[in-house]
C-alpha positions as CSV (number, residue, x, y, z in Angstrom):
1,X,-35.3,32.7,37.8
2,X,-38.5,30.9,38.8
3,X,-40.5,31.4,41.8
4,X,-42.5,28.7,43.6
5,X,-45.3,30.0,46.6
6,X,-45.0,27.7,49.4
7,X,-47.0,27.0,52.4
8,X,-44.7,26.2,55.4
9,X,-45.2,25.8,59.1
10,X,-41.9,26.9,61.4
11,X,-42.2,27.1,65.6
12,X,-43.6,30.5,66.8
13,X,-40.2,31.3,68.2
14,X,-38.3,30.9,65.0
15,X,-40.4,33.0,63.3
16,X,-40.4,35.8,65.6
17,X,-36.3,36.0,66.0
18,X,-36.4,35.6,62.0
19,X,-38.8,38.8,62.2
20,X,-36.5,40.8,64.8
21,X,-33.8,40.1,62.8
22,X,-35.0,40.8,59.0
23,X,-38.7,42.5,59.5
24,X,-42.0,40.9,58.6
25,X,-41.2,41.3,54.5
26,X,-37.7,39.4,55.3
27,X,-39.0,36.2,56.2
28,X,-38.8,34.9,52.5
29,X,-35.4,36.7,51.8
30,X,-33.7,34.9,55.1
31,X,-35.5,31.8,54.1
32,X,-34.1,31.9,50.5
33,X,-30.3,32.5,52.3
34,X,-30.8,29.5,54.8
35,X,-31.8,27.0,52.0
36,X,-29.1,28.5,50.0
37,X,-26.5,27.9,52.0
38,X,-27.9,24.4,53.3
39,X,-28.1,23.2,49.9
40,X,-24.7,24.2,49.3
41,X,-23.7,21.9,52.1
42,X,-25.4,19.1,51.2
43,X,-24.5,19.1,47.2
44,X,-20.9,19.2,48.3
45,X,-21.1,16.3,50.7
46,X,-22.7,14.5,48.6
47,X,-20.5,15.2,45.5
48,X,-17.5,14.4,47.9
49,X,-19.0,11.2,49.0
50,X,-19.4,10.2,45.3
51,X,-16.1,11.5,43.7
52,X,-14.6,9.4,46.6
53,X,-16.8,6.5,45.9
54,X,-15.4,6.3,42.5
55,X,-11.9,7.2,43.4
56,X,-11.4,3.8,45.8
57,X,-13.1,1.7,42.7
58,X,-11.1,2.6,40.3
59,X,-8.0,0.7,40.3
60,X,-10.7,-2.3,40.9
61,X,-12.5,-0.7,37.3
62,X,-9.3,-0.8,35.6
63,X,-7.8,-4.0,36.3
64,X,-11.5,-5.7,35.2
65,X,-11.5,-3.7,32.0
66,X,-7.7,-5.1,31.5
67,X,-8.7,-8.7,31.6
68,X,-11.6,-7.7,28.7
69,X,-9.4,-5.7,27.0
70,X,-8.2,-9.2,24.4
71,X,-11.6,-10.3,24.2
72,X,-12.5,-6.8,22.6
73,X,-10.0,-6.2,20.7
74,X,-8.8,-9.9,19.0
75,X,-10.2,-10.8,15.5
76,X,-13.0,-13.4,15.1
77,X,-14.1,-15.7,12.8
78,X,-17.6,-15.6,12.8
């Protein structure tokens, strides 16, 4: 796995209960968790929103691709 350095700004407050909690040299470990599990969050909301996005088009993607289905599939004469 990669690493990236960043630069970030938090409120004072934050950073000191994040310190109480984990030490000075855990600052970068609990920020790694709280991403983590934030990302997780959001990638499965989103996923949800767009598996059920497709899920209520669907019958609407079928029935189209019915009424194209002859003018694929019949012979011309060109």
């Amino acid at each position: 796995m990669s690493i990236t350095r960043l630069n970030i700004t938090l409120p004072t407050h934050m950073v000191d209960d994040i310190k109480a909690l984990y030490g000075g040299r855990g600052i970068s470990q609990f920020l790694e968790e709280a991403a983590g599990e934030k990302l997780a969050v959001v990638k499965a909301t989103v996923y949800k929103d767009l598996i059920e996005g497709y899920q209520s088009t669907a019958e609407a993607t079928v029935e189209v691709l019915k009424k194209f289905e002859n003018t694929v599939t019949e012979k011309r004469d060109v």
